[in-house]
C-alpha positions in Angstrom: 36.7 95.2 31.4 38.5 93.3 29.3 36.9 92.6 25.8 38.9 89.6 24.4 39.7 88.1 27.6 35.8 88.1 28.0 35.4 86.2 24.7 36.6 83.0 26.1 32.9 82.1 26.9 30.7 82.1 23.6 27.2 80.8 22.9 26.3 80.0 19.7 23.6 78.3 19.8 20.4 78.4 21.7 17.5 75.6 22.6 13.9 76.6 24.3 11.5 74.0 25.5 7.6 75.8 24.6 4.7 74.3 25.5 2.2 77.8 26.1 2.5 77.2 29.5 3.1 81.0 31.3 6.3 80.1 32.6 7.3 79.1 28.8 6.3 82.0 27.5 9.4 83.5 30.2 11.3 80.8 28.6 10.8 81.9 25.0 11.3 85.7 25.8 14.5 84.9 27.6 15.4 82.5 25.0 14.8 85.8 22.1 16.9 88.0 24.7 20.0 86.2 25.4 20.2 84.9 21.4 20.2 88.8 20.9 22.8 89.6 23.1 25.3 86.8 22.6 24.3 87.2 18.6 23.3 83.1 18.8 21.5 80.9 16.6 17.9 79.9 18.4 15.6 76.7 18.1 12.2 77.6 19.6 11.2 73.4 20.2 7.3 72.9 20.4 6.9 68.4 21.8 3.8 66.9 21.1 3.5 64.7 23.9 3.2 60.8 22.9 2.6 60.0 26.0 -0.6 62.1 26.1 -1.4 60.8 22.9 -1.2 56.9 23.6 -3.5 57.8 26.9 -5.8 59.1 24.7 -6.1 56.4 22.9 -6.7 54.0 25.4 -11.0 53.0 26.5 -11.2 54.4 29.5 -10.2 57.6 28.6 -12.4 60.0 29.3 -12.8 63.7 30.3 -15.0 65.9 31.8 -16.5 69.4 29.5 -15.3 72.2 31.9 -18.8 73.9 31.5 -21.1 71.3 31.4 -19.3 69.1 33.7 -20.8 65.9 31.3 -18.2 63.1 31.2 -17.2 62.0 27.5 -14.9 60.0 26.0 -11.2 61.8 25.2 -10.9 62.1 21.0 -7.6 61.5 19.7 -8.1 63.9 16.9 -9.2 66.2 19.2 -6.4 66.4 21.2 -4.4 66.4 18.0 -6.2 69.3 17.0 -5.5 71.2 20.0 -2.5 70.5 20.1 -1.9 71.6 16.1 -3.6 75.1 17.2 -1.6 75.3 20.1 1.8 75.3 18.2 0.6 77.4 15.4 0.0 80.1 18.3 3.3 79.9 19.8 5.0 80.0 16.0 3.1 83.3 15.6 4.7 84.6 18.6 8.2 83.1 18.3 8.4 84.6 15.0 7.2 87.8 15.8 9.7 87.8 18.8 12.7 86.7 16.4 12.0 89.7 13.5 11.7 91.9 16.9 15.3 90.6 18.3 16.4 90.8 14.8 17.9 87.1 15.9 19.0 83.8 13.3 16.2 81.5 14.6 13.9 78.3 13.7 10.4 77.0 15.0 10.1 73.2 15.0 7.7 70.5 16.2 8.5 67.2 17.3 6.5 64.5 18.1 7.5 61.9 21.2 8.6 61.8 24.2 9.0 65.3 25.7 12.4 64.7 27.9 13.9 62.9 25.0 13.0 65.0 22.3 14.4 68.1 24.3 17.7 66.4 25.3 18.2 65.4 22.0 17.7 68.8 20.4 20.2 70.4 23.0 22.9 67.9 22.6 24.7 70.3 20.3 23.3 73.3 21.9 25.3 76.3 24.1 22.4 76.7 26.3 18.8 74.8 26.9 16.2 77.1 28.6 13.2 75.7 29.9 10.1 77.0 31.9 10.5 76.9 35.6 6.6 74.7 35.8 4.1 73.5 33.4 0.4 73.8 33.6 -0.7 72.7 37.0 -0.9 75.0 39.3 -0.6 73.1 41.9 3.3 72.7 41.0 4.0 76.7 40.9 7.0 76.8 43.0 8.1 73.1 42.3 9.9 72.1 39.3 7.5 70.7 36.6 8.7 67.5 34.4 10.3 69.1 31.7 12.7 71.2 33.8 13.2 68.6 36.4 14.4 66.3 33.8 16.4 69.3 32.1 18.2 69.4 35.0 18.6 66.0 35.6 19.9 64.6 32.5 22.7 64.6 29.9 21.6 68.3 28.8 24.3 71.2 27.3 26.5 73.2 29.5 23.9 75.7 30.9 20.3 75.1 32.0 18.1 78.4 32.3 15.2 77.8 34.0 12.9 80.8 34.7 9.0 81.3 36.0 6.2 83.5 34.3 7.2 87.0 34.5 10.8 86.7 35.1 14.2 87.8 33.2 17.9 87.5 33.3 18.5 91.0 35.1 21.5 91.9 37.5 22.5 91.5 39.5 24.4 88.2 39.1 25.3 86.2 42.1 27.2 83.1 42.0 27.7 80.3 43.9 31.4 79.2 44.1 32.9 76.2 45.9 36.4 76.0 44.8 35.6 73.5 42.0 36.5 72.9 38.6 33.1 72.9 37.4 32.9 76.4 40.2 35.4 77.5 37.9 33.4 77.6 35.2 30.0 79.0 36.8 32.7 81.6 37.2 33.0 82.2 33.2 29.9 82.1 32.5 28.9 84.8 35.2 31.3 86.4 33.7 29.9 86.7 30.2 26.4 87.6 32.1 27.8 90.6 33.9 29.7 92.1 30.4 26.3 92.2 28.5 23.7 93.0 31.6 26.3 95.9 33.8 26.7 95.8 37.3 29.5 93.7 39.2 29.2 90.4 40.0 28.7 88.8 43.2 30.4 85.4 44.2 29.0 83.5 47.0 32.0 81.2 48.9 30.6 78.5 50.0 33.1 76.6 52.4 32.9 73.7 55.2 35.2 75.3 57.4 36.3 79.0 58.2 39.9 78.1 57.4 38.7 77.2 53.8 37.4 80.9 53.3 41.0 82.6 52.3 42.2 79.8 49.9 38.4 80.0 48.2 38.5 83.7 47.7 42.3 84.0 46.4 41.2 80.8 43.5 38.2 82.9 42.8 39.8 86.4 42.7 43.2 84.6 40.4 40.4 83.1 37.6 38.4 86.3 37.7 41.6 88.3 37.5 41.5 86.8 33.9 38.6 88.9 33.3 39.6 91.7 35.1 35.7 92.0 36.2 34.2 94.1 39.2 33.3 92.1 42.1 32.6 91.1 45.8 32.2 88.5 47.6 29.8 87.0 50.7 30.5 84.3 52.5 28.7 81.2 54.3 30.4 78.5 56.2 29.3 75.1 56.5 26.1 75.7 54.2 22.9 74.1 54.5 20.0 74.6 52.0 17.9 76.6 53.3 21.2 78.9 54.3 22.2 79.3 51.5 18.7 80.1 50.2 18.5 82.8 52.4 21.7 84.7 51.7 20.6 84.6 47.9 17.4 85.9 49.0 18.7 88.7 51.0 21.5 89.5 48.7 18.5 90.3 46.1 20.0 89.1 43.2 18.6 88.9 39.9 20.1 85.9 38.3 21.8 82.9 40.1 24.6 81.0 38.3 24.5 77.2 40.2 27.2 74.7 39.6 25.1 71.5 39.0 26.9 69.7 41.6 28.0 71.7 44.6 31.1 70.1 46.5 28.9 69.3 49.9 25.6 68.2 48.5 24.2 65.8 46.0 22.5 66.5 42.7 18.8 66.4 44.2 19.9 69.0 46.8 21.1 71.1 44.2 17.5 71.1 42.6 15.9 71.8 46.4 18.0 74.9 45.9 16.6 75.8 42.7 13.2 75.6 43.8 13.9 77.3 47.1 15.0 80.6 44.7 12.4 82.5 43.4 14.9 84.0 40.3 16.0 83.1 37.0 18.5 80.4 37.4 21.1 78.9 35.5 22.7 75.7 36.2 26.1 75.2 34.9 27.5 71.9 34.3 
């Protein structure tokens, strides 16, 4: 493999969205890990939610004591307070994380809203990782607000988004349609595969079978560059769930997702994402 060829992708500079939710506590380990590797700057970004806030500042809000089920009205410096204790928690952590990882990283709070404050904290980032869900439980293999909206809006060129318990590991598999912006899923896969081992696996995606040849010579001439190990699967006029199931069966480890795919629409792109049950990055 080719070391300075390789350097043509490089992340400097890191933002995670932590709220103490499980899947954020992936999020912030992940965050620690790929800083490490790529020898980036991090900024661990705690929201307090004015949103919440306001609510709680409105009469009729009320909530109900978990133990003695008795219905009382919602404190404002309560919720302040919990929210206070909350960040000083994931600090702690972050910081004993960051002297572990022996990475160049900062804790911050913000207070407003939570889409906003993220997006504007990652404008000048590499990479924005976010947890896969929030809190509700309810929402565990759906996209929760944050990440939704991370992969919605104007965010950096790569989204992570990962669930509780889950890592970027190889294999890498990535899904390649020809595309400029394919072209670049391609890169960064590339940088994946130099700092995690095993080849990489590109997925053609094509609407016809006569498309399959001209996709696999583009993809094998930009990854020539590299002079990476790979291989390549195949599925012709994809659908969702099909191509769902060929990352499932491949069992890959981390997915590398163009935001837009050539066939579908942004809000199929995020169906894929929650049809996956692995670490994803969306590259735009």
């Amino acid at each position: 493999m080719n070391e300075n060829k390789g350097s043509l992708v490089t992340i400097r500079r890191i933002v995670v969205a932590v709220d103490a939710s499980p899947h954020s506590q992936a999020a912030l380990e992940a965050a620690i890990d790929m800083a490490s590797r790529f020898e980036a700057e991090l900024l661990a970004l705690f929201v307090e939610d004015i949103d919440v806030l306001r609510a709680a500042e409105l009469p009729f809000a009320h909530e109900v004591g978990e133990h003695s089920a008795l219905r009382r009205r919602v404190e404002l410096s309560g919720i302040e307070r919990n929210l206070r204790a909350r960040s000083r928690r994931i600090e702690e952590a972050f910081q004993t994380l960051a002297r572990q990882g022996s990475i160049r990283g900062r804790f911050r709070v913000a207070r407003g809203n939570v889409r906003t404050e993220i997006q504007s904290a990652a404008q000048d980032a590499d990479v924005l990782i976010v947890g896969r869900a929030g809190w509700s439980p309810v929402r565990r293999r759906r996209l929760g607000s944050t990440a939704r909206a991370a992969c919605s809006g104007d965010a950096p060129g790569v989204t992570v988004i990962l669930r509780e318990g889950e890592r970027i590991v190889a294999p890498v598999l990535v899904v390649y349609d020809g595309s400029a912006l394919g072209d670049h899923a391609l890169d960064i896969s590339v940088a994946l595969v130099e700092r995690l081992g095993h080849p990489l696996t590109v997925l053609l995606l094509a609407d016809r079978s006569a498309q399959i040849e001209a996709l696999r010579e583009r993809a094998t001439a930009h990854l020539h560059l590299y002079g990476v190990i790979r291989r390549y699967l195949v599925l012709v006029a994809p659908s969702v769930s099909a191509i769902g199931e060929a990352i499932r069966g491949f069992g890959a480890g981390t997915l590398v997702l163009p935001a837009k795919l050539a066939s579908f629409n942004g809000e199929v792109t995020l169906g894929l994402i929650e049809a996956v049950e692995l670490p994803v990055l969306l590259v735009r």
